[in-house]
C-alpha positions in Angstrom: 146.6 81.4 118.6 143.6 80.8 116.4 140.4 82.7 117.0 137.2 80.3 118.1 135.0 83.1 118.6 131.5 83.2 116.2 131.6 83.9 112.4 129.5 87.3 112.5 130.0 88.6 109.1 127.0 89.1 106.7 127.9 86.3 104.9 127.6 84.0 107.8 124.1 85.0 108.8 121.7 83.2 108.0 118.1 85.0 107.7 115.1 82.6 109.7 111.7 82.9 109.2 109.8 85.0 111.6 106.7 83.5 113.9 103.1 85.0 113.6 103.8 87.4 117.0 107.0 88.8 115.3 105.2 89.5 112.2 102.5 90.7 114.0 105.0 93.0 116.2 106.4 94.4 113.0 103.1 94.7 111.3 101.9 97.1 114.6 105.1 99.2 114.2 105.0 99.9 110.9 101.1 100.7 110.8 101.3 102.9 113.3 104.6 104.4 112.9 106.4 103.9 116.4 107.1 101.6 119.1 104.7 103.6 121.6 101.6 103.3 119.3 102.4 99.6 118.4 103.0 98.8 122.3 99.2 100.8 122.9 97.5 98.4 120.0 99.0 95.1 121.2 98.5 95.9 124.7 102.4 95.3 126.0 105.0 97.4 127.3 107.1 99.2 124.9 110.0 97.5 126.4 108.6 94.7 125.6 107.9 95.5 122.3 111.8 96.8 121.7 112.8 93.2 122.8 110.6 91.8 120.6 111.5 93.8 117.6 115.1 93.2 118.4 114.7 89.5 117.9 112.7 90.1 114.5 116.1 91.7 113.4 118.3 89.3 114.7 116.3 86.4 113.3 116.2 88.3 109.9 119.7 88.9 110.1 119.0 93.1 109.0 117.9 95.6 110.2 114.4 97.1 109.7 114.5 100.6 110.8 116.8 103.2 111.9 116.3 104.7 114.6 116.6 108.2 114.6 115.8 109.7 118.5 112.8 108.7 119.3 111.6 107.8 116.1 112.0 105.1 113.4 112.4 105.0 110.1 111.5 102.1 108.3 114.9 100.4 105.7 113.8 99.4 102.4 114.0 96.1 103.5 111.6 97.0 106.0 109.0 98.4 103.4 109.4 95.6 100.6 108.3 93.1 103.7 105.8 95.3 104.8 103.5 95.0 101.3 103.1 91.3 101.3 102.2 91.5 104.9 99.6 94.3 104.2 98.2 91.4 101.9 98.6 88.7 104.8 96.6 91.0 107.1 93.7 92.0 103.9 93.6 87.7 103.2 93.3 87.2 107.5 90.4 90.3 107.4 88.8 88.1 104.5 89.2 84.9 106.4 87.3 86.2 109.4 84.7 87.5 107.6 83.9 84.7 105.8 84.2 82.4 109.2 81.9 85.2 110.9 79.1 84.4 107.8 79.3 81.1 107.9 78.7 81.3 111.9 75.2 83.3 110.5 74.7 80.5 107.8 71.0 80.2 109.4 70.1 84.0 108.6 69.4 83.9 105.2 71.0 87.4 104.2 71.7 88.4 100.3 75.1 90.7 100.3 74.6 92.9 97.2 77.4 96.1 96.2 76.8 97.3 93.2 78.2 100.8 91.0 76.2 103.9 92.7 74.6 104.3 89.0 72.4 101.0 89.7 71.5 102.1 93.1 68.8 104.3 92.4 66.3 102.1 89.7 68.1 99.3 88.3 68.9 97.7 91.9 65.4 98.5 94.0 63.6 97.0 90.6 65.4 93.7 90.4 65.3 93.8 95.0 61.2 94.3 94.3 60.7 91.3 91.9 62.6 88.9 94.2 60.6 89.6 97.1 57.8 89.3 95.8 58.6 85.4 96.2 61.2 85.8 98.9 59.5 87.9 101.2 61.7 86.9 103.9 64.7 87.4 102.4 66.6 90.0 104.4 69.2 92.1 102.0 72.4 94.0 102.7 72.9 96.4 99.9 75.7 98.8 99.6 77.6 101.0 96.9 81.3 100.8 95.7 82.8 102.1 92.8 83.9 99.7 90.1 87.5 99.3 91.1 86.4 98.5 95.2 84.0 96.0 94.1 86.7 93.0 94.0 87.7 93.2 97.4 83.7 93.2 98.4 83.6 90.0 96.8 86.7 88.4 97.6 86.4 88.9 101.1 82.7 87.6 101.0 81.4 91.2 102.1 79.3 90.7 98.9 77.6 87.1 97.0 77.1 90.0 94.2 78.1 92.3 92.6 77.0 94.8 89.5 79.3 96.5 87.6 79.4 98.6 84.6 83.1 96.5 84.1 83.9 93.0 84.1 86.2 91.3 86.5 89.4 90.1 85.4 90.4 88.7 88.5 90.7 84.7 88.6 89.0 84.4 91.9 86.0 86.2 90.2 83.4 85.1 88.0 81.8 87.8 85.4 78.8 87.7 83.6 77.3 90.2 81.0 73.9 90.5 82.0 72.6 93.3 79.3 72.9 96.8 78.0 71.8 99.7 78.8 71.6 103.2 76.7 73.5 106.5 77.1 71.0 109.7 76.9 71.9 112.8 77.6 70.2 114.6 81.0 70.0 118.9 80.9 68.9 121.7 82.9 65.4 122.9 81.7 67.3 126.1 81.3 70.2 124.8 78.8 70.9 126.1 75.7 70.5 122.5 74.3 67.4 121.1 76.1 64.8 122.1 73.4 66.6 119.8 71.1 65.5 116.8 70.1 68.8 114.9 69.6 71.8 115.7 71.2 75.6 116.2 69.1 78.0 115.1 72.4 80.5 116.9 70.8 78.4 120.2 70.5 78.5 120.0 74.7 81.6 120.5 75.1 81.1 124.3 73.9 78.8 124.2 77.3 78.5 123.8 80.8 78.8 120.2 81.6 79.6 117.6 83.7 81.6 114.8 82.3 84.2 112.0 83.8 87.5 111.3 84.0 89.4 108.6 81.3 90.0 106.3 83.8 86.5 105.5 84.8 84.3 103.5 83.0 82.1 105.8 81.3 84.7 108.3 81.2 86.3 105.5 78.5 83.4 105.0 76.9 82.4 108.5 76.2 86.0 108.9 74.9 86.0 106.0 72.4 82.5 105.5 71.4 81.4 109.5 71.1 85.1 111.4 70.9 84.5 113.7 73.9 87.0 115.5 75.2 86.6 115.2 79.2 89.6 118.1 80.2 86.5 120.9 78.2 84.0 119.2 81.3 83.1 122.8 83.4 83.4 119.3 86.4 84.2 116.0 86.1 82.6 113.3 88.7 83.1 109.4 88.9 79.9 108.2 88.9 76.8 109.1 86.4 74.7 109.0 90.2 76.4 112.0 90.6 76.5 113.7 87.7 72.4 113.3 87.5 72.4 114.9 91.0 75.0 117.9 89.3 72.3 118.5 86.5 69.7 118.0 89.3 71.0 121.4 90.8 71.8 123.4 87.0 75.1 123.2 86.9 75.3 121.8 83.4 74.5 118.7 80.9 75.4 115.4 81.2 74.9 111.7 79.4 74.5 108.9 81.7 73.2 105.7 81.8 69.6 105.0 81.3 68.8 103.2 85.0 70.1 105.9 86.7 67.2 108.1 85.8 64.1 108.5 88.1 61.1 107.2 86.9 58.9 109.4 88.7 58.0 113.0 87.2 60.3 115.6 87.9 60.9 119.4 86.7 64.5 119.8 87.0 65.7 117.6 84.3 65.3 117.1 80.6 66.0 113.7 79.2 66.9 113.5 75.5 68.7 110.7 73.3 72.0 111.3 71.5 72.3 111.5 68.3 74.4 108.4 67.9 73.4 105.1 70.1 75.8 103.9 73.0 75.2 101.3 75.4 77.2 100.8 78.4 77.6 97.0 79.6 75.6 95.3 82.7 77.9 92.7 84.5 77.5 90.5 87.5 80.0 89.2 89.1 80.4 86.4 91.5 83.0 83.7 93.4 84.7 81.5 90.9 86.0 79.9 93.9 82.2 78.7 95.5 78.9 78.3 93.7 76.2 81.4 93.7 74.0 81.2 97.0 70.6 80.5 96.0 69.5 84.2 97.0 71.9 85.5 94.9 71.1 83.4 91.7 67.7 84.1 92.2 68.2 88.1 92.7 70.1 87.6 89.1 67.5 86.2 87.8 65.1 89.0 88.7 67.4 91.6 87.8 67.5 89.7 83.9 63.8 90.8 84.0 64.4 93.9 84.8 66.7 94.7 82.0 64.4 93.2 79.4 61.4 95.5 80.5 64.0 98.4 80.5 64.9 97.2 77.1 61.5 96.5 75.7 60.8 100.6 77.1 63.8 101.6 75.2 62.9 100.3 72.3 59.9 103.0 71.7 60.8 105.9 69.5 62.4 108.7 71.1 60.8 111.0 73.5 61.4 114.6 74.3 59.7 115.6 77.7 60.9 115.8 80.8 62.5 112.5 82.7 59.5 111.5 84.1 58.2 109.7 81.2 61.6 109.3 79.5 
């Protein structure tokens, strides 16, 4: 007598899409690793939550963990799905933010993040000259490093952003801006700082402090001047924090011009290198939505900046101390 019961082979099942609360179930249980913790952050019972993950599977038509006691471990399957739905969740925290701005559309706010190498001249220069005509203008100004600044301005945490990089994402807009030059910041007390020039190369038979290939200076001070940056006595990722390394003795550095203090100081010797290297200025905004007026306008000012920084540049090289380098 012939069989009418179901077709349940693999070939026979046929995989359906899951709804926003499965996806969201699954999401909880593979962030925080268990059924308990995902029932605690979606506020349900952890039966509830078995029975819920149980239909993800059977919709799916796999399974996505294994359960081993108490605990499960995630399938393959289960990890493969769970990196596009990291970027579901990173594209939903952008969403709200952006809805949560435009509910503050009446504040007039300028989001800035900028490299930490800005954050100490360069940025508070370019903030000074717009307020002069803005003086209302409230600002929210934070650091990132060059590779977190995308997200700040893809998920509108930032109208702009400076970098020592450009952008190459398509949802971003770069813009060089200017140059600015590499010099070379010592210890009053190094063996080098009663030169006038400074050979890169001869510091890498000292202490000091250099950065690692895969940042941007640490590329540049590979290609342009041939330093080695595995003879660096330490290597930082930001030339904010190398000044602050030289600040305290522990060695030479080269860094970029704006990241220098203006005001007279005794811990640090500024001198120029004996070969000239500029790093590159970008800004980078939305391709996706014009520049707020703030924002252009803060660009503006910061294009002034740059040319006064040039035009003091430009004067034949000095050899005191970094207050009046």
């Amino acid at each position: 007598m012939p069989s009418h019961s179901p077709d349940t082979s693999p070939a026979a099942i046929r995989p359906r899409a899951l709804n926003m609360r499965q996806l969201e179930v699954f999401h909880a249980i593979m962030t925080t690793g268990s059924i308990s913790g995902a029932a605690l952050a979606l506020h349900v019972s952890q039966p509830a939550l078995s029975r819920a993950l149980a239909h993800c599977e059977a919709r799916l038509g796999y399974p996505l963990f294994e359960r081993l006691g108490r605990r499960l471990q995630p399938t393959p399957e289960a990890q493969r799905l769970h990196e596009e739905a990291r970027d579901l969740y990173r594209g939903l925290d952008r969403f709200n933010s952006l809805a949560q701005r435009i509910g503050h559309a009446g504040v007039d706010t300028l989001h800035l993040a900028c490299s930490a190498t800005f954050a100490n001249t360069l940025i508070p220069q370019a903030l000074q000259q717009l307020m002069r005509y803005s003086p209302q203008l409230r600002v929210d100004f934070r650091t990132a490093t060059y590779d977190e600044l995308p997200e700040y301005l893809l998920s509108a945490q930032a109208d702009v952003g400076v970098s020592l990089v450009e952008s190459n994402h398509p949802g971003l807009k770069s813009r060089l801006l200017g140059r600015q030059q590499l010099l070379c910041v010592l210890p009053p007390q190094h063996p080098l700082a009663n030169r006038p020039l400074i050979d890169p190369l001869e510091l890498c038979d000292t202490a000091w402090i250099g950065y690692p290939p895969d940042t941007p200076l640490g590329r540049l001070c590979s290609a342009a001047l041939g330093i080695d940056a595995s003879s660096a006595s330490i290597q930082v990722r930001s030339p904010a924090i190398a000044l602050s390394c030289v600040q305290t003795g522990l060695g030479a550095a080269i860094v970029d011009a704006s990241c220098i203090p203006h005001l007279p100081r005794g811990d640090i010797v500024v001198r120029p290198l004996t070969s000239d290297v500029y790093s590159d200025i970008w800004t980078i905004t939305s391709a996706r939505q014009p520049c707020s007026a703030a924002g252009q306008q803060f660009i503006d000012a910061l294009h002034v900046v740059l040319k006064q920084l040039n035009v003091s540049q430009a004067q034949p090289p000095r050899t005191q101390s970094a207050g009046n380098a």
